[in-house]
C-alpha positions in Angstrom: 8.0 -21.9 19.3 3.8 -21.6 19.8 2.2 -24.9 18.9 -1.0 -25.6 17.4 -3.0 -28.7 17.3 -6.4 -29.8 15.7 -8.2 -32.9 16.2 -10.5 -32.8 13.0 -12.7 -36.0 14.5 -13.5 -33.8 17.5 -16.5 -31.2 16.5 -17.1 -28.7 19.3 -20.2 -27.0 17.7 -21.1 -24.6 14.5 -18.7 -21.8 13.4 -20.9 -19.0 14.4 -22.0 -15.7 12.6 -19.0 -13.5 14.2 -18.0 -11.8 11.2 -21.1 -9.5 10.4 -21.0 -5.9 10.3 -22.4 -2.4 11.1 -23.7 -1.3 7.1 -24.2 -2.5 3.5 -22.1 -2.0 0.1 -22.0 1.4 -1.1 -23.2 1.2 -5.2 -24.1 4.7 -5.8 -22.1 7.2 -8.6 -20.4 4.8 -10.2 -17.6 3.9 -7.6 -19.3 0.9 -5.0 -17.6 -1.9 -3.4 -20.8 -4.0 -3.8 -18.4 -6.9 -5.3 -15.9 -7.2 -2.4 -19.2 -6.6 0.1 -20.5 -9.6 -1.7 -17.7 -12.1 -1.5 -16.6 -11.3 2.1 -20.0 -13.1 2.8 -20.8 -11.0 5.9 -23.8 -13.0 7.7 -25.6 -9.6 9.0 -25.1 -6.1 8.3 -26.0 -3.8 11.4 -28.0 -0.6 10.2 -27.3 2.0 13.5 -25.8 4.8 12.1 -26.4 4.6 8.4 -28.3 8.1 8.2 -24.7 9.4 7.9 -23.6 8.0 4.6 -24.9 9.6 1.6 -24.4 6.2 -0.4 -27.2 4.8 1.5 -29.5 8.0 1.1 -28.1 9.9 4.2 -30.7 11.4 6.4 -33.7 10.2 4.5 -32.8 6.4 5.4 -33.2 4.2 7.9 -34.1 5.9 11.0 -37.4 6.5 12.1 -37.4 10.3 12.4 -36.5 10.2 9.0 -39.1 7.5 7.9 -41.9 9.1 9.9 -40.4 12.8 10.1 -43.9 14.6 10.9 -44.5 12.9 14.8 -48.0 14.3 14.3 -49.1 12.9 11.1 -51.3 9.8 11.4 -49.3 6.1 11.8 -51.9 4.3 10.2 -51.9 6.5 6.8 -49.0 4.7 4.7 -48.7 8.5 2.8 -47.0 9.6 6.4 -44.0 7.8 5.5 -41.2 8.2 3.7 -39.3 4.2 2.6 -38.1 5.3 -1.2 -34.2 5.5 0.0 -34.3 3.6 3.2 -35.9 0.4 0.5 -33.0 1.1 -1.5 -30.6 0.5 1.0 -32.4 -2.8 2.2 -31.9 -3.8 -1.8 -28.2 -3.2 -1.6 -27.7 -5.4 1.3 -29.8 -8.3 0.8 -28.4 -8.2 -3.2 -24.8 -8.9 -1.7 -26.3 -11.7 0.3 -26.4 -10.5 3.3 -29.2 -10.1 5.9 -30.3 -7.1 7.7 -30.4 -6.9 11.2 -32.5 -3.8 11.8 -31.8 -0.9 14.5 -35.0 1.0 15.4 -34.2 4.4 16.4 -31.6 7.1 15.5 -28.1 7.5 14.8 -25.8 8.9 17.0 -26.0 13.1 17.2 -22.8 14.9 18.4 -24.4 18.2 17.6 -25.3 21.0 20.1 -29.0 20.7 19.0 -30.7 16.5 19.0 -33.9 15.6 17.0 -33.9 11.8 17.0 -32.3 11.2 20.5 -35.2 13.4 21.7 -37.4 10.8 23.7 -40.7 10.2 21.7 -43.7 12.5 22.6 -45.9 9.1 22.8 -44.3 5.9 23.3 -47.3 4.0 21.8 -47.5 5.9 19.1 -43.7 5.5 18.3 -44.1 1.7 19.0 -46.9 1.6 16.3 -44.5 3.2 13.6 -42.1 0.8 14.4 -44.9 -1.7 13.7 -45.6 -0.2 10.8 -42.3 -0.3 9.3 -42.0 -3.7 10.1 -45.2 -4.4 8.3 -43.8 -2.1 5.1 -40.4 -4.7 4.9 -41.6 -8.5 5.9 -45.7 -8.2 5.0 -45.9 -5.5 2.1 -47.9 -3.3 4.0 -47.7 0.4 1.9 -46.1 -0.9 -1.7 -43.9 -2.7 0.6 -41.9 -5.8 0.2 -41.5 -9.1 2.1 -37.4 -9.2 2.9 -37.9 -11.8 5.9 -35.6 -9.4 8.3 -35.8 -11.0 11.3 -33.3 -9.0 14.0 -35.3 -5.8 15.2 -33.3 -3.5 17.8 -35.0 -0.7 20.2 -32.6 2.2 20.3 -28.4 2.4 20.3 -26.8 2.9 23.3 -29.6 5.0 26.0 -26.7 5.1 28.3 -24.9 7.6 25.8 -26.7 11.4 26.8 -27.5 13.4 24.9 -26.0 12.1 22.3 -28.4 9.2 21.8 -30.8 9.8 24.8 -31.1 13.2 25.5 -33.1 12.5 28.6 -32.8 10.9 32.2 -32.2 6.7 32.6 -35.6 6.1 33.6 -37.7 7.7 30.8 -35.4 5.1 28.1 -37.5 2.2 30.3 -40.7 2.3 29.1 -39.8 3.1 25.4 -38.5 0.1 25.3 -41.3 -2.0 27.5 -43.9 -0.7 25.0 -41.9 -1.5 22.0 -40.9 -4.6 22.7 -44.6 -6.2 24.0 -46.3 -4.3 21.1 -44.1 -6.0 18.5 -43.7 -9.3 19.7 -47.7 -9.2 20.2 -47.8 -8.2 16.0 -44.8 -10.6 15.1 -44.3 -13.2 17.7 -42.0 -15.3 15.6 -39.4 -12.2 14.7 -36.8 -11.5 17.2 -37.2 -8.1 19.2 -34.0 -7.0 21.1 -31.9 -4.4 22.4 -30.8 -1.9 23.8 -27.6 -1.9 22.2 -25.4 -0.6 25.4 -22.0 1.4 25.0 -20.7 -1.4 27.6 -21.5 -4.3 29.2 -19.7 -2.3 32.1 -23.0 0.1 32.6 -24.6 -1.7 35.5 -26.1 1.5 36.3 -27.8 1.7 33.7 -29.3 -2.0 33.5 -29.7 -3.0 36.5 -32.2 -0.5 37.0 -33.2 -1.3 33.2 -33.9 -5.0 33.9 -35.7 -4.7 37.6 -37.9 -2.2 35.2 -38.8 -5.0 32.7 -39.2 -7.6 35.3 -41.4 -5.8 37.8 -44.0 -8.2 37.2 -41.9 -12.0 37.1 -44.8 -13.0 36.0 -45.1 -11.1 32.4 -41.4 -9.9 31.6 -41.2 -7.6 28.9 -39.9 -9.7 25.6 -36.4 -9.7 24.9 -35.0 -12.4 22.2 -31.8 -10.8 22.4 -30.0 -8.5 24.2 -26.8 -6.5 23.1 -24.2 -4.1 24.1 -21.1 -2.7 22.5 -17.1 -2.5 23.6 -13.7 -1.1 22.0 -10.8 -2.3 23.2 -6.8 -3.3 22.4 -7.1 -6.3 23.9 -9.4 -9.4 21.9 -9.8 -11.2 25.2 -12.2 -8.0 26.5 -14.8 -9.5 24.1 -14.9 -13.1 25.4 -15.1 -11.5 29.3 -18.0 -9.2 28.1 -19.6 -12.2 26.6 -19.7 -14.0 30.1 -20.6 -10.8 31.8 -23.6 -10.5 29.7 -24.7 -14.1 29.8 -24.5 -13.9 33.6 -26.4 -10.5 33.6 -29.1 -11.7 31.2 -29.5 -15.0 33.4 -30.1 -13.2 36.5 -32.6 -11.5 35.3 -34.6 -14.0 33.8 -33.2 -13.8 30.2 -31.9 -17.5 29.9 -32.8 -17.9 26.4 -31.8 -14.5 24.9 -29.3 -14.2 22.2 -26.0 -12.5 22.9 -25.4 -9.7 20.7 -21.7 -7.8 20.9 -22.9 -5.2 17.6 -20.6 -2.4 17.8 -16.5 -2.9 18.0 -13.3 -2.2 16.8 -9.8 -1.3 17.5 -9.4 1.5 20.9 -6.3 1.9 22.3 -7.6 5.7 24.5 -10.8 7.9 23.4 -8.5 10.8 24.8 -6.6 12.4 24.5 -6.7 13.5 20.1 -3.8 11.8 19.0 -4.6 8.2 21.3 -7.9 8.2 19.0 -5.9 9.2 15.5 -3.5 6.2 16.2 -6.7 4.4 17.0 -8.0 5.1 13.1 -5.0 4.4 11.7 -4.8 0.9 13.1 -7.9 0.3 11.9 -7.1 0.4 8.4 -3.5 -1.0 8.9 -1.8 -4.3 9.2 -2.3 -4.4 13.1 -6.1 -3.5 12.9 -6.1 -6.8 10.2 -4.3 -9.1 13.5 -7.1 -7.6 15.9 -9.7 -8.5 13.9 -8.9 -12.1 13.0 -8.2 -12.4 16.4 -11.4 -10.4 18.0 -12.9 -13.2 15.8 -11.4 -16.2 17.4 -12.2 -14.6 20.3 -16.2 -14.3 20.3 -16.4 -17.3 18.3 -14.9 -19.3 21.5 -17.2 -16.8 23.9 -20.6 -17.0 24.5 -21.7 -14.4 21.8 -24.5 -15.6 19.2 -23.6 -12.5 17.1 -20.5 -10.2 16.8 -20.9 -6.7 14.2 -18.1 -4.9 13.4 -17.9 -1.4 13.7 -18.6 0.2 10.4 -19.2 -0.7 7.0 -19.7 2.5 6.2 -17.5 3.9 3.3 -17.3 7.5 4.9 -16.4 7.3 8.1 -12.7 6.4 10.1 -13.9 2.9 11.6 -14.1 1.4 8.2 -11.3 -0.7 8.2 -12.6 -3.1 5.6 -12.6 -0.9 2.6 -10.1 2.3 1.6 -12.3 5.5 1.7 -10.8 6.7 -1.8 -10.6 3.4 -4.1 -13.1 1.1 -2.4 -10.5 -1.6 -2.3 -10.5 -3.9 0.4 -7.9 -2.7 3.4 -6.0 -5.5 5.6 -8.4 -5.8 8.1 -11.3 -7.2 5.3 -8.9 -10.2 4.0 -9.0 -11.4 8.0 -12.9 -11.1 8.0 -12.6 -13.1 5.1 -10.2 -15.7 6.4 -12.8 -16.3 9.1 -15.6 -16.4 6.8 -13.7 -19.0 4.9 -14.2 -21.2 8.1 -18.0 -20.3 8.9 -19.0 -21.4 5.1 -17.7 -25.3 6.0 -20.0 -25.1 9.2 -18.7 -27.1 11.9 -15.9 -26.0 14.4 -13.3 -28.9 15.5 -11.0 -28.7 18.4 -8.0 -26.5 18.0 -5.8 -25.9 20.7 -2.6 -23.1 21.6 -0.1 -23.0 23.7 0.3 -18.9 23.2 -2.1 -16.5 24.5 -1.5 -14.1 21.7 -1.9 -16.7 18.9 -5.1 -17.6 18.4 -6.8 -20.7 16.4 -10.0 -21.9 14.8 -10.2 -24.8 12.9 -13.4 -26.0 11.0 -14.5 -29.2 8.7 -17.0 -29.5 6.1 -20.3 -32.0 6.8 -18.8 -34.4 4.4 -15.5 -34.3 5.4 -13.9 -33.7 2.5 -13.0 -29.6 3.1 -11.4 -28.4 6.0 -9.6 -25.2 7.6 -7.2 -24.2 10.1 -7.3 -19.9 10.9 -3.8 -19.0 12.9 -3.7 -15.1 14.7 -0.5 -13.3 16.4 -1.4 -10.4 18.0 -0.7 -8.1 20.4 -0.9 -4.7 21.3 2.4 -3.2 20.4 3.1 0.6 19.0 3.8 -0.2 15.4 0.7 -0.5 12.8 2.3 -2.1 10.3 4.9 -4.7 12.0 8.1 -2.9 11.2 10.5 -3.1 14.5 8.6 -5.7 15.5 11.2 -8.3 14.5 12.1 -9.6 18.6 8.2 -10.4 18.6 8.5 -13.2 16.1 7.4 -16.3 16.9 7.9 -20.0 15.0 4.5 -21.8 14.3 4.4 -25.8 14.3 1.0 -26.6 13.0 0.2 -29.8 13.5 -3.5 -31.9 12.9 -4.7 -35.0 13.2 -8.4 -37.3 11.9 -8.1 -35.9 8.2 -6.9 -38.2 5.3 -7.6 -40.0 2.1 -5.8 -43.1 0.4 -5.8 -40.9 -2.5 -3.7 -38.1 -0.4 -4.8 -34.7 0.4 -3.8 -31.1 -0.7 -2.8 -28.5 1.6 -3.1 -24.6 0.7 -1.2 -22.1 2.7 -2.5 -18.5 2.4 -0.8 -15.5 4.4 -1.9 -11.7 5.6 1.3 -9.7 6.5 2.6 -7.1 4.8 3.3 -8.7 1.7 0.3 -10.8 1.0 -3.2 -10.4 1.4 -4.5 -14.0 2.2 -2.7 -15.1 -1.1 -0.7 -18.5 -1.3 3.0 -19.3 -0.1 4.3 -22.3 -0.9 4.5 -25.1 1.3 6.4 -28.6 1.0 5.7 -31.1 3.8 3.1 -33.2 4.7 2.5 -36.7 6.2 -0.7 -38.8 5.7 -3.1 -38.7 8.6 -1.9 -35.9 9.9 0.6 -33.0 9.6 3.1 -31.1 10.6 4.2 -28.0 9.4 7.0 -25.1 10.7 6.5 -21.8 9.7 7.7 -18.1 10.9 5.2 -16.2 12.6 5.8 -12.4 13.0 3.5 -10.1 14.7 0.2 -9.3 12.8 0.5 -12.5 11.1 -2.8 -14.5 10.2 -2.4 -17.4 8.2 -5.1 -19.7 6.5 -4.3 -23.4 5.9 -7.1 -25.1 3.0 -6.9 -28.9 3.6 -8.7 -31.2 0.7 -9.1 -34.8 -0.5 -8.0 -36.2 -3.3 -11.1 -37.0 -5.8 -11.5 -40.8 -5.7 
């Protein structure tokens, strides 16, 4: 039996942002899933890679090659850019509520021939651009608009060659020194960041990146935030990479940057073919909806500021929120939702576990009257959708304490397994101040419990 126990008058901090993604809604020829991108509620949606999807307007969005495609035009003439689709996009995602958190550079290219991983002929020049297009989305500069983005991020992972750096460490250095003091000299109250690592792991790549922006102690190069990536099969990599990079961003003199993990999902081997197959299929399978909700838990109890999930994007494998054919939300999207249920009342309480593998968050309302408990069992077993998994059930007793009303209060079960997807299951006991509850618990379960008073 794994018991669980929440103190609802002991607050530990904010539910943070941990549910946010890589990409907006698709709402283009007539088959979107603009509705169930709005009502997941995902904070911030990541916008690395979105060049790929021709829902978003392919390789005429986003990226600055394709913003800016002729390096030699002028910077300061607004008729040398390009915005039509990448506005479009930016309209999609803030329409669905969600903000953008903006990625400043290029998508990934596996091809034998690069063009936006090519390092820029003129670093100032590029930085200016990137000005430029900051000035087009937050200050209507060039029939522009004034969305308020405030997450800007210098280049995806420069550690990655050639795919998105095709050129040595070193020259990656100054890209990002110029780009980051000329934007934070133009907008000192947005939050410049990067450089999005493949792994917190790459010391070789910023230790030597860090000494580079701190050769003068006395003027740093600005960084409001800095972020790396990791897949994994295991949720408690995330909360180790967290402390890694808090550590690594101390050292250096980063104290007060934000801690951004903006690129993840379910990785049991990259090789050989058929480890990364089985790796897609959990994504969009029962399992892949358990290492979410728990990944969640994870970062939420982890240092992290910000956790993006790895993609959005209605064309590619790593969606695991939406099915590429009908648009309908997949497993893993009704335990992004489950935790987004918990971020909207605000305030995290103290949940405790005895079981490694099953995971709790537990959040209250400010005025008390609304409160959640979010329950995870995973682990990395071979079956995606639970089946022979039977030995590997547990028994939940779910016990809480500090919420009550004289006038009673109602408790809502909801479920994700295989037969429900966050929908209600009955449930028959409860005792005043506090309750206790005794429930199965097979692997890949995640289980919501609503808790509201009585109107007076």
């Amino acid at each position: 039996m794994v018991q669980i126990n929440v103190d609802f008058q002991k607050r530990t901090g904010p539910v943070k942002p941990m549910h946010s993604v890589n990409n907006g809604p698709a709402v283009t020829r007539g088959l979107g899933n603009f509705d169930a991108f709005r009502d997941a509620g995902f904070p911030f949606a990541r916008t690395h890679d979105a060049a790929f999807c021709s829902s978003y307007g392919g390789q005429h969005t986003v990226d600055i090659i394709n913003i800016f495609p002729d390096f030699e035009k002028d910077e300061n003439d607004p008729a040398s850019y390009d915005f039509d689709l990448t506005d479009e996009y930016m309209e999609a995602i803030l329409s669905a509520g969600t903000e953008v958190f903006y990625r400043l550079g290029n998508k990934i290219e596996h091809e034998s021939k690069r063009y936006g991983s090519v390092p820029p002929k003129d670093y100032g020049k590029w930085a200016r651009i990137c000005e430029h297009v900051v000035r087009h989305m937050n200050e209507g500069w060039a029939n522009g608009h004034h969305y308020g983005i405030r997450y800007w991020e210098i280049w995806n992972e420069p550690d990655l060659h050639p795919q998105c750096w095709d050129g040595p460490d070193e020259t990656f250095f100054p890209l990002y020194d110029v780009t980051a003091r000329h934007l934070k000299k133009c907008f000192p109250d947005l939050k410049i960041g990067g450089p999005a690592l493949t792994s917190i792991d790459a010391h070789w790549f910023y230790d030597p990146f860090f000494r580079y922006l701190t050769r003068d102690p006395n003027d740093p190069a600005p960084m409001d935030f800095f972020s790396f990536h990791r897949y994994a099969r295991d949720p408690a990599e995330y909360g180790r990479d967290a402390r890694l990079a808090r550590e690594v961003a101390d050292r250096y003199g980063y104290r007060d940057a934000e801690l951004i993990l903006n690129e993840w999902n379910y990785v049991r081997h990259w090789t050989p073919a058929e480890e990364i197959l089985y790796s897609y299929r959990t994504n969009h399978s029962l399992k892949g909806a358990a290492f979410v909700a728990s990944s969640l838990i994870e970062a939420q109890h982890s240092p992290l500021d910000h956790f993006m999930y790895y993609d959005a994007r209605i064309d590619t494998h790593w969606n695991g929120l939406f099915d590429y054919y009908t648009r309908g939300p997949l497993p893993p999207y009704f335990a992004m939702r489950a935790f987004g249920d918990c971020f909207r009342l605000g305030c995290e309480v103290h949940a405790s576990s005895d079981s490694g593998e099953v995971r709790t968050l537990a959040a209250i309302d400010p005025g008390e009257s609304e409160a959640k408990i979010m329950v995870s069992y995973y682990r990395d077993a071979e079956s995606i959708d639970g089946s022979g998994t039977e030995d590997a059930a547990e028994t939940l007793r779910l016990g809480w304490t500090g919420f009550a009303s004289e006038r009673g209060v109602d408790v809502e079960y909801r479920i994700l397994d295989g037969t429900h997807s966050l929908t209600p299951v009955s449930e028959e006991t409860f005792f005043g101040t506090s309750g206790a509850h005794i429930l199965p618990l097979p692997l890949y379960t995640t289980v919501l419990v609503t808790l509201k008073k009585r109107a007076e």
